[in-house]
C-alpha positions in Angstrom: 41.2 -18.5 56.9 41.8 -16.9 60.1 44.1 -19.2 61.9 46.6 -18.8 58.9 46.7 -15.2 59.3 46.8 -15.2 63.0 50.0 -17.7 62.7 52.2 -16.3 59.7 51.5 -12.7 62.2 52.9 -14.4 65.4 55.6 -16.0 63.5 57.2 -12.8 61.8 57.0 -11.4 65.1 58.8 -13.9 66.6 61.4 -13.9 64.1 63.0 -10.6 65.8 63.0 -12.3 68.6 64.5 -15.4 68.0 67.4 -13.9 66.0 68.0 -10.8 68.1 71.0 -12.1 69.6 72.5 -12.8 66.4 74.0 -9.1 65.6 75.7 -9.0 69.3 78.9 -10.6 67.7 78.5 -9.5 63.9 81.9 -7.7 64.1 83.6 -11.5 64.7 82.6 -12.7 61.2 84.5 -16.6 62.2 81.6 -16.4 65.3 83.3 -17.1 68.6 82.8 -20.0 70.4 79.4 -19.6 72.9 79.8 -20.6 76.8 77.1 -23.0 78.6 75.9 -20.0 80.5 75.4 -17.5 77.3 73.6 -20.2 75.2 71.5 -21.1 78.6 70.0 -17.8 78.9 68.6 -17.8 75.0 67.5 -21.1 75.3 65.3 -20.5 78.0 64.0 -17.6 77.0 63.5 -19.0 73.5 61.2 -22.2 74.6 59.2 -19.4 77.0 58.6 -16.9 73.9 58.0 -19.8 72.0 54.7 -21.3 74.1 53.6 -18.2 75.8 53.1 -15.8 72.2 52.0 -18.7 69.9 54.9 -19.5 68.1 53.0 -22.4 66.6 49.6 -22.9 66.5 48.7 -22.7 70.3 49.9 -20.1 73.2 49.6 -21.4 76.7 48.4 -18.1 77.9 44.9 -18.7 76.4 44.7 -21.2 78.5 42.7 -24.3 78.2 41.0 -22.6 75.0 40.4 -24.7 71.8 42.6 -22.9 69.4 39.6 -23.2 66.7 35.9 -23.4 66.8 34.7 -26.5 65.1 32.1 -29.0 65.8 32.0 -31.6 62.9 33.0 -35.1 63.3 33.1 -37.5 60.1 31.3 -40.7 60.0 30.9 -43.2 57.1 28.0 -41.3 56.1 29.8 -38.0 55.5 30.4 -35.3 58.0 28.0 -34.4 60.7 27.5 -32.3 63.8 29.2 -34.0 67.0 26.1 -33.5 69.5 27.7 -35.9 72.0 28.6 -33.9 74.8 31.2 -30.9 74.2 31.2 -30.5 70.0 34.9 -30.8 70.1 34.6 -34.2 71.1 36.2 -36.2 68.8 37.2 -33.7 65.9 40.0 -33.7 64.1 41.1 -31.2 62.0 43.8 -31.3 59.4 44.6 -28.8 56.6 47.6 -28.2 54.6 48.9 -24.3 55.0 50.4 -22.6 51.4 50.3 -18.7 52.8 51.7 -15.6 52.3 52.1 -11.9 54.0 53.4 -8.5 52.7 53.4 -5.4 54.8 55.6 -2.1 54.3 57.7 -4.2 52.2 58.4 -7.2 54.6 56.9 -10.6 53.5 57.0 -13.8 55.2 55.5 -17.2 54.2 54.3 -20.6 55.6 54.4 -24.0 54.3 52.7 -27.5 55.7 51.0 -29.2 57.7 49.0 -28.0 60.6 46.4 -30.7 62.6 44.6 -30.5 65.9 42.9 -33.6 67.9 40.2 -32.9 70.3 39.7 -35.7 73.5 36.8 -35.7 75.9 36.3 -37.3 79.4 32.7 -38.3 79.7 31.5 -36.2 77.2 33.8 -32.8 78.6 36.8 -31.4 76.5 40.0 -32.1 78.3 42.9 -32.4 75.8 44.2 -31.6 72.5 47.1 -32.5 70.9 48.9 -30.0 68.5 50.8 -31.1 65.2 52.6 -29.0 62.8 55.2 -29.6 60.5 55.9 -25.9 58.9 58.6 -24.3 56.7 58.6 -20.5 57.3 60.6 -17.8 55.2 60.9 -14.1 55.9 62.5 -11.3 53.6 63.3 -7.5 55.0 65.0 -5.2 53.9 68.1 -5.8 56.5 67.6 -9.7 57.0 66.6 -12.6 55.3 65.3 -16.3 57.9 64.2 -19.3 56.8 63.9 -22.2 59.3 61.2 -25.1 59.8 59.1 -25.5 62.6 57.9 -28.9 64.5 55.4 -29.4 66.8 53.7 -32.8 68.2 52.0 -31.7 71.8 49.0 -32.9 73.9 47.9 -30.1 75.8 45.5 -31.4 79.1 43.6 -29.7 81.7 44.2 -30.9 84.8 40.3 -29.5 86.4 37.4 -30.1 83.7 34.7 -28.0 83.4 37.2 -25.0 84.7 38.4 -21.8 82.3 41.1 -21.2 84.8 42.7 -24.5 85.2 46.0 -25.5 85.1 47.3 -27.0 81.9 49.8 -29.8 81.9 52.1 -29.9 78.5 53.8 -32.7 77.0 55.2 -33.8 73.9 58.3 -32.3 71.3 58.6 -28.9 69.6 61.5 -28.0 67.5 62.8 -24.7 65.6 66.0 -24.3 63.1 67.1 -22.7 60.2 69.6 -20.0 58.6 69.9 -16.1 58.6 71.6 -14.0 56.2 72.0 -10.1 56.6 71.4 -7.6 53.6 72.0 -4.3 55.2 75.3 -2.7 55.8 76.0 -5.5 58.7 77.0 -8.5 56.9 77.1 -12.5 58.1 75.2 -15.3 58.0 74.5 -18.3 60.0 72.4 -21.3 61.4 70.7 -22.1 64.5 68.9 -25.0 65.6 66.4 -25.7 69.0 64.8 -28.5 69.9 62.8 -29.3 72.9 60.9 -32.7 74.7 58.8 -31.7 77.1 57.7 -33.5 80.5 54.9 -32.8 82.1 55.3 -28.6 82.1 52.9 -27.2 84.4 51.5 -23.6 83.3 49.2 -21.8 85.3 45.8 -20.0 83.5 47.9 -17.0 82.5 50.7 -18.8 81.0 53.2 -18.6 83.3 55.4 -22.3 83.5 55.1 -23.5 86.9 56.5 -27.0 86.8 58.0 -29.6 84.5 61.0 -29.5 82.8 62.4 -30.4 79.1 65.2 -31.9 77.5 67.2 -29.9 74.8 69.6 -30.2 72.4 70.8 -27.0 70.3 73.4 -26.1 68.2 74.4 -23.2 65.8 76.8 -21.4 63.8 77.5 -18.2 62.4 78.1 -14.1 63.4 76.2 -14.6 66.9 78.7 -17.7 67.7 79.3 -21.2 67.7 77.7 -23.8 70.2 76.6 -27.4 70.4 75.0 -28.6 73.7 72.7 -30.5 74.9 71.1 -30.5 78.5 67.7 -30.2 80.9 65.8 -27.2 81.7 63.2 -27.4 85.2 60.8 -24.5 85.5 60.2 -23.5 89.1 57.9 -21.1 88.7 57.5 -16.9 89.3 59.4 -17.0 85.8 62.4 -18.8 86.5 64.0 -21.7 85.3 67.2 -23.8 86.0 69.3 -24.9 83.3 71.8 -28.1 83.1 74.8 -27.8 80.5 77.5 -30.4 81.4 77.2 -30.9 84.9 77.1 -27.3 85.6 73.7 -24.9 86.8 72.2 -22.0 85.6 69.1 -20.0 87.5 67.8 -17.8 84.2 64.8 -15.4 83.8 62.6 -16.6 81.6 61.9 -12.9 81.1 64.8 -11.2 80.6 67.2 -14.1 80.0 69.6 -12.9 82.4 71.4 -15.7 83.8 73.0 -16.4 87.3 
């Protein structure tokens, strides 16, 4: 099935990124306690990698793109093709994902539940919503991550009838887990992200224009300690600002670099 290849690819990818940070401070095996303004950067940057590369099962920079092609609806007579307007309308599609992936002696798996809903306006495609519920392991030859992801989004186009229109993004996505190293860097840890999103704005090539979210993250381990919770606005041309405690934090949502 091609959308469970597509996703166990994206998510070892992301894995690298996600965890990157954590052999900064491997040489402080107690992991010192993180600042506001060094966890702001990572979350930020985390929550952008996270939408824009398809973390999950959708990436905001296809756009308003169904992130299947179906076109069967089920009625009390059995399944059928939905000729009522756009053949999305109406389609749900739910499937339980039991995967695996070796390559040059990495392997990764995913486990769960993966389900999209399609909604129509007078007959046109103009939302989805996005649910996943996925436990994801990875094994290499220097680390080894398992973590679960949760997604429950409703994606919207905000023109119908438009490829390039703005999408409007609301709803909860959440990310956490532990890390152990198996190289010659030893340490292990946990880190956890979680994110409720109001009303993001993202233009047709992914880039978050509006909106903000409401975090809470937390984490342990070699790459530090931390425990806040806070707001993030996007404001577009890939920046963000970031709340901790009162205080603020302008951060590049592609870099990271804070200021």
């Amino acid at each position: 099935m091609k959308i469970k290849l597509s996703l166990i690819v994206v998510l070892t990818a992301l894995l690298g990124l996600t965890y990157t940070s954590c052999k900064k401070n491997n040489s402080n095996p107690s992991g010192p306690a993180l600042s506001a303004k060094q966890v702001s950067g990572q979350l930020a940057l985390n929550v952008s990698q996270m939408l824009t590369s398809g973390f999950g099962a959708y990436s905001i920079t296809g756009g308003f793109n169904a992130p299947a092609t179906m076109g069967m609806v089920k009625t009390k007579n059995g399944l059928r093709l939905n000729s009522d307007g756009d053949l999305l309308c109406g389609t749900v599609a739910d499937t339980t994902l039991n995967y695996s992936y070796s390559d040059a002696g990495n392997s990764a798996t995913v486990k769960g539940e993966l389900k999209f809903t399609f909604g129509c306006t007078n007959g046109v495609l103009s939302s989805f919503t996005v649910f996943d519920n996925l436990t994801v392991g990875e094994t290499t030859a220097d680390i080894s991550v398992n973590y679960k992801l949760a997604e429950d989004l409703t994606v919207a186009a905000l023109t119908l009838n438009d490829d390039n229109t703005n999408i409007s993004l609301n709803g909860t996505l959440s990310l956490g887990g532990n890390y152990t190293y198996k190289g010659s860097t030893k340490g292990s840890g946990t880190s956890s992200f979680a994110y409720t999103f109001h009303n993001i704005i993202a233009d047709a090539g992914g880039d978050l224009i509006s909106g903000s979210a409401d975090f809470q993250t937390s984490g342990t381990g070699t790459n530090g300690v931390w425990n806040y919770t806070g707001t993030i606005t996007f404001l577009g041309n890939n920046q963000a600002k970031v709340v901790i405690n009162g205080a603020n934090y302008t951060v590049n949502l592609l870099t990271g670099a804070v200021s």
